[in-house]
Phi, psi and omega in degrees: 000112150336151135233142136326113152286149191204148179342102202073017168299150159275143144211122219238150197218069151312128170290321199249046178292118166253179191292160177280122160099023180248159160278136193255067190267146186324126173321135180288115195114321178313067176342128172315296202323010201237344182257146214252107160315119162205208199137204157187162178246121148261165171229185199231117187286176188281330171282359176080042162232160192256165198226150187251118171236031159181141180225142194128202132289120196098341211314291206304328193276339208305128166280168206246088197252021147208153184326197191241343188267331177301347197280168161282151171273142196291313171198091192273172182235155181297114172105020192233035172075006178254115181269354186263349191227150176294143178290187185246327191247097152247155226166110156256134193276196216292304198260050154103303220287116207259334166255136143282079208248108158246181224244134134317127184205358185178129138268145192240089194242136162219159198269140170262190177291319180242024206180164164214159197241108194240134184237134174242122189258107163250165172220162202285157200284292207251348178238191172250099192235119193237143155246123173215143234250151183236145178206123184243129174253135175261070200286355176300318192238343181046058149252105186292114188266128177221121165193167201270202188174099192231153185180138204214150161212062159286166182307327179216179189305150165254159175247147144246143179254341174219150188199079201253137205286324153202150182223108180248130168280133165209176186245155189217160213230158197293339183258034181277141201221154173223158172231156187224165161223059184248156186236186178279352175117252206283158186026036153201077175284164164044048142310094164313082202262088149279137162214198190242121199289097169286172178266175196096154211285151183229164177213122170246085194246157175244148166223174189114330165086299180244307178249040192297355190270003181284333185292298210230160157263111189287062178233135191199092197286093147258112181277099212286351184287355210122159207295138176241157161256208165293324197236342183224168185068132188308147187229131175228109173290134154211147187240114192259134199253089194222188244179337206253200196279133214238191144199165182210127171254147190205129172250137159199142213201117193312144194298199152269334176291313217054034190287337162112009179271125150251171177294098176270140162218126195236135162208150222212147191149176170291091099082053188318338195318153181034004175243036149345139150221151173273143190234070214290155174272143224046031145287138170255141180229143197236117158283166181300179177235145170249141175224140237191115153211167189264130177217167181244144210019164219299330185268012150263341190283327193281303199331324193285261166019271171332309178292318180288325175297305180292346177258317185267340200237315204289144171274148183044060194291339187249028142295119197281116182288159215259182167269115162275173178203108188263137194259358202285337213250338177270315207238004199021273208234303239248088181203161177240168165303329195290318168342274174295319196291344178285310191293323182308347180291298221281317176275331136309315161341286150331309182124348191314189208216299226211094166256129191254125159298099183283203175283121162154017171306334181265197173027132213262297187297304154280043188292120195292073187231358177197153166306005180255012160219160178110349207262140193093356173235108215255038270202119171263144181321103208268335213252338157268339157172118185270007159261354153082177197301312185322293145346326169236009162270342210252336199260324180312309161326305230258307186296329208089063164195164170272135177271154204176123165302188183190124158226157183220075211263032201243358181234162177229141147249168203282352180268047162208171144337327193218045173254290194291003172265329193230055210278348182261343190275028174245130170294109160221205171215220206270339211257136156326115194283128159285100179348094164244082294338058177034084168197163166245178180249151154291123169281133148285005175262357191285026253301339198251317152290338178288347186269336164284346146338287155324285185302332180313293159348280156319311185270335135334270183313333183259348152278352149226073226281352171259005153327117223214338188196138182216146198260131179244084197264151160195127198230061156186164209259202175256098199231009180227075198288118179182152203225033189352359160301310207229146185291155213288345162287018177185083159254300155343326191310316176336318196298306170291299185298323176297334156316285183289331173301319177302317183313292160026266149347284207284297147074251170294302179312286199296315152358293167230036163244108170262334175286007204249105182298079162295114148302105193285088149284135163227075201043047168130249184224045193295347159241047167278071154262129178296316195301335192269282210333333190290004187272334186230186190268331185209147201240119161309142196262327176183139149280025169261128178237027178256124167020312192238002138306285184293350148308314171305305189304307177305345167306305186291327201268328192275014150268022191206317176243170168262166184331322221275353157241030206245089195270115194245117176234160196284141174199176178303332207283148175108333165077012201263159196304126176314316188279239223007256177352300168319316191285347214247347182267309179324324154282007158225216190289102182262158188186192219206132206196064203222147168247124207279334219275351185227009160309160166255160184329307189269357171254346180281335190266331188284311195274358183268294166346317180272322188306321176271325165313279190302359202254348195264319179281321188319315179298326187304313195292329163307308163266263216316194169259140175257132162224129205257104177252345208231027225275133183282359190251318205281150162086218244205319198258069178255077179230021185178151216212147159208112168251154183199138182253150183198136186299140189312320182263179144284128208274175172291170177288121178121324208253144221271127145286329170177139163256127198246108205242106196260147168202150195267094193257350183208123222307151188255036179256015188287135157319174188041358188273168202221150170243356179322197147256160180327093154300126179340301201279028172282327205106027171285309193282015171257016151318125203258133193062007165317154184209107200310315181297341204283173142250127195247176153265116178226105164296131187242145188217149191264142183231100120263206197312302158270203219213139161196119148287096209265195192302155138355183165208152130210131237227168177250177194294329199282031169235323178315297220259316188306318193277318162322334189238036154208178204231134185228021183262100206239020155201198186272178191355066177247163175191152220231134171235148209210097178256138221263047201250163206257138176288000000 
């Protein structure tokens, strides 16, 4: 249903709004008590632009109790009378004219299937210019989806220059904290950043184009009260699902009163640098969308989080992602058939699921023997296996296991074939293009590459049609934007439009593998997005894979994603005791990345052990709820880290309740490491079913260099939660898992 808007309208934005006549049931996973009622209100000004007049808990409720003109503006645009702070909307129109003033002008709600969907539609005073501002509810988890929607039929194109998908006014108190995740770029993804919000303009930007998440993770934790925890203090999550160059604008400015509040205005969206777009009249251009909610502390914002992912975004959530076995770290380039068909022996052996083939599988004229040729000549290496891809499906098939690929189908090097046929299809612009770990980008604005793209997927799968999984790479940013696609005025466009043609792409691609399991790679962990993720099952996280890098990292990501798409696999790097490693990949999607054929008896014993570990944990860990009890990022004391997945319900007798993962990372007789025990307010007691009277069985099992399990326990629940909240792990990179069941 429509409406008119008209002065002094109200319009209220519950996050957990279900459909009319839907049951609205509590998130799943969620303590009630933890979950924070919030939303927001605008209202409609006497000049017909709108104002925000409430955010939050209660957001949704705010009455509008001083004039309307007195409110912050909701989401403002250049020209729309606030001269001090940057817009959110800025935009020179067909004939020149540089401010914007819209107008309120039709509300709109209509019922989704899981959600309801409110479009507030305004238009510009003077040109014929419409904006409309989107809003999606999630009420399972109560997360809120925000994004524009702009579209003009003016006389001639308009440019945007900024265009940010949502901007919100709140008040932050002097102790307001923000956490970012930006890094040194490659193999320091997800770098845990807290500070203390001061005032003055803040810019949280990705640049790069194809991996931009490898600089920063288009992710953003604010505590506007002040430091929040696992359990207490407003925490407001936000996400940006965008594939592309990312940004969080944070204004922020002491009150006039000086009462000890400042101003915040946060705003979020896709990355404008260098990304004008030119805009023809009847294009509709859609910004990214952000999702985005208020909780009251941190294990309630991921529990939402987690829930809005496995219902809106992961393809297949309730598939137990398999134990992979990856060959790049045993063999880099330099391998034969007889070569692989032996680790594919070695990873049935084992227990594995999925053994995947990396790179150097291609190319004939230009064999793919190093990263400086080959790439785009998607061909198989006749000379490395002359039985072609077919051959080592047949045998993986033969082994009991699955087979997986390795493609980079978005990239050339200048050193192949279809560099020298197609020297116009790489994005570049009049300047000799520039060389980066000697590749170019494929334009994707191009229709004769997305379909070769496309056919790469394709002629790949059909050389081996029992292929099951396939690793989907891009490992160079954008650095020379340009496009033969588009006229030489909206050469900027790229930025953006290139973004949706790839999606495009993949797409297409999942479309008609639906049974084929995509892995999301970007040099790492360069596309850790909810928007690409809705195309594949799971994303590699960083090619850094050692053991105590990566407890921090996994620590940051599993607050926005669950395990299950979080791929940690065992490898050398960092030199640290093989079970140590093995225990820190076991909490998230675990897998394996060794050359099993030169392991010795007792590290061969280490990797059978977590394989039969994850086969007993893996569903828990995937599916279940995470409680972050231990933090290696938060205090004084990162010297020992504790997490646990645990089932939403009380599980059956016999059936896993919760796993439990402790890790030592630095000896605790180091100043500042601590031995204490757990404190209750970590989350131990927000275990969901532990039933103090019940009785459990409970395995502990030691991860250092080697693996020792000990005997069974069996405990009643309140010695369950007592022996959890202490701590017996007495060296360094030692680690302790701990499994939970109920009698």
């Amino acid at each position: 249903m429509e409406t008119t808007l008209t002065e002094g309208d109200l319009i209220r934005i519950t996050a957990a709004d279900a459909p009319t006549g839907a049951h609205a049931a509590a998130p799943t996973g969620i303590t009630p008590d933890h979950i924070t009622p919030w939303g927001l209100t605008w209202g409609v000004r006497p000049d017909g632009q709108l104002a925000q007049i409430g955010l939050g808990p209660d957001g949704h409720l705010a009455p509008a109790d001083v004039p309307m003109a007195l409110y912050p503006l909701a989401h403002r645009t250049w020209g729309s009378g606030d001269a001090f702070r940057e817009a959110a909307l800025r935009v020179t129109h067909g004939d020149g004219t540089l401010t914007t003033r819209l107008r309120a002008r039709t509300l709109k709600r209509t019922d989704e299937p899981d959600g309801v969907h409110t479009t507030v539609r305004c238009s510009d005073a003077a040109f014929d210019f419409t904006v409309e501002y989107h809003f999606l509810t999630h009420p399972d988890s109560g997360v809120l989806e925000q994004w524009v929607e702009i579209e003009h039929n003016e006389s001639a194109p308009v440019v945007l220059h900024d265009y940010d998908s949502a901007c919100h006014f709140l008040l932050a108190s002097t102790t307001a904290e923000i956490t970012q995740f930006g890094g040194s770029g490659w193999s320091d993804e997800w770098h845990w950043s807290t500070e203390t919000l001061n005032p003055g303009i803040r810019s949280l930007a990705s640049l790069g184009g194809v991996q931009p998440h490898l600089q920063r993770s288009p992710m953003l934790i604010i505590s506007p009260d002040g430091p929040s925890t696992e359990d207490s203090g407003a925490t407001l999550g936000l996400s940006i699902c965008w594939g592309g160059n990312t940004r969080f604008h944070l204004d922020a400015r002491p009150k006039s009163d000086n009462d000890g509040a400042m101003e915040l205005v946060v705003k979020a969206g896709a990355n404008p640098y260098g990304a004008d777009y030119t805009l023809d009249p009847g294009v509709r251009f859609r910004t990214p969308t952000v999702a985005w909610i208020w909780t009251r502390g941190r294990g309630a914002m991921t529990q939402a989080f987690h829930q809005w992912s496995r219902a809106r975004v992961l393809r297949q959530p309730d598939r137990t992602r398999p134990i992979v076995v990856n060959n790049w770290e045993a063999t880099f380039f330099d391998f034969d058939t007889e070569r692989i068909t032996g680790l594919i022996r070695s990873s049935a052996d084992l227990g594995a699921d999925v053994f995947l083939l990396d790179d150097g599988w291609f190319g004939n004229n230009f064999p793919r023997n190093n990263d400086e040729q080959g790439l785009g000549d998607w061909e198989i290496n006749s000379t490395k296996l002359p039985g072609g891809l077919a051959a080592l499906a047949d045998a993986a098939e033969r082994a009991g296991i699955r087979f997986g690929i390795w493609v980079e189908p978005e990239m050339v090097n200048p050193a192949s074939n279809l560099y020298s046929e197609h020297p116009d299809w790489v994005i570049r612009d009049v300047h000799e293009p520039l060389e980066h770990r000697s590749q170019f980008v494929l334009d994707p604005l191009r229709g004769d590459v997305r379909d070769f793209e496309v056919g790469v997927l394709e002629r790949t799968l059909a050389a081996a049609p029992s292929t099951s999984y396939v690793k989907w790479d891009a490992n160079r940013p954008i650095t020379d934007p340009g496009s033969t696609a588009i006229p030489s005025d909206r050469q900027s466009n790229l930025f953006v439009d290139g973004v949706w043609r790839t999606w495009d792409v993949m797409a297409r691609v999942a479309e008609a593998h639906p049974d084929v399991e995509l892995m999301l790679c970007a040099s790492g962990g360069g596309r850790n997005d909810h928007g690409t993720l809705r195309h594949f099952h799971e994303f590699w996280t960083s090619d850094n894979t050692d053991p105590i890098d990566r407890i921090r990292m996994q620590w940051a990501c599993l607050h926005f994603f669950p395990a299950s798409v979080v791929a940690a696999h065992v490898t050398r790097w960092g030199g640290r005791p093989l079970g140590f490693a093995c225990a820190v990949a076991l909490s998230a999607r675990f897998g394996i990345d060794l050359d099993l054929d030169s392991l010795s008896p007792s590290e061969m014993g280490t990797l059978r052990s977590a394989v039969a570990t994850a086969r007993r944990t893996q569903g828990m860990v995937q599916h279940g709820n995470l409680h972050r009890l231990v933090s290696p990022v938060d205090g004084v004391d990162h010297s020992r880290v504790a997490l646990a997945f645990v089932s939403p319900a009380p599980a059956g007798a016999g059936d896993l309740q919760a796993v439990v993962f402790r890790y030592q990372i630095h000896s605790p007789s180091m100043p500042g490491s601590s031995t204490d025990g757990i404190d209750r307010r970590d989350g131990i007691d927000g275990f969901v079913g532990i039933d103090a009277q019940r009785r459990y069985e409970v395995i502990r099992t030691t991860w250092a260099e080697t693996v020792t399990t000990a005997e069974p326990e069996v405990l009643s629940g309140s010695e369950v939660i007592a022996s959890l909240l202490g701590w017996s792990i007495d060296q360094a990179l030692c680690a302790e898992v701990i499994e939970i069941r109920p009698m």
